[in-house]
C-alpha positions, 0 to 999 in steps of 0.5 A, spaced: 459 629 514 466 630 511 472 633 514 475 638 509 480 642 514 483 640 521 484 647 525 490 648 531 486 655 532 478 656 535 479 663 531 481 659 525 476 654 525 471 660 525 473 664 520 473 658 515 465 655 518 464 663 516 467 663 509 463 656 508 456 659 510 457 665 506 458 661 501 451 657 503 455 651 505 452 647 512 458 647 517 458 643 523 465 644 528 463 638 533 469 639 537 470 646 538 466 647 544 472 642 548 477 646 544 475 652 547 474 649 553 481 646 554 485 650 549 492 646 552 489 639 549 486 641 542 492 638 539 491 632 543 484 631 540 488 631 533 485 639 533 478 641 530 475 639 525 471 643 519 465 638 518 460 639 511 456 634 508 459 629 503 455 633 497 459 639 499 466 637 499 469 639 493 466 646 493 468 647 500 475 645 500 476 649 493 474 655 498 477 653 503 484 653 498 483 660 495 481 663 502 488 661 505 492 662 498 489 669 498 489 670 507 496 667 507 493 661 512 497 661 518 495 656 523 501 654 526 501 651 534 504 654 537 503 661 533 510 664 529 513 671 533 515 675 527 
């Protein structure tokens, strides 16, 4: 398995393992249980890790690319306030 995006945000990291699914990409998020667990060390554990393996590396992070330019992509910790 490879990293293709690290996430400050559970329902971030969601979302993507969504879009990569749709898509029939395999995902795995091996910390997102101790995010959630302890939201105030996801930093700490350097964020959550969207995994897939190496065979879809390249297409995965071309639709992670186009879901954030057209989303907008902000995964900010700590979030913006408008």
């Amino acid at each position: 398995m490879t990293t293709v995006a690290t996430c400050n945000n559970p329902m971030h990291a969601q979302l993507l393992k969504s879009v990569l699914e749709d898509s029939g990409i395999p995902v795995l998020l091996p910390n997102e249980h101790s995010a959630q667990t302890m939201p105030h060390l996801i930093l700490a554990m350097g964020g959550i890790r969207v995994q897939v393996p190496e065979e879809h590396e390249e297409n995965a992070r071309a639709l992670i690319a186009d879901f954030e330019a057209k989303s907008g992509g902000n995964d900010t910790f700590p979030p913006t306030i408008a």
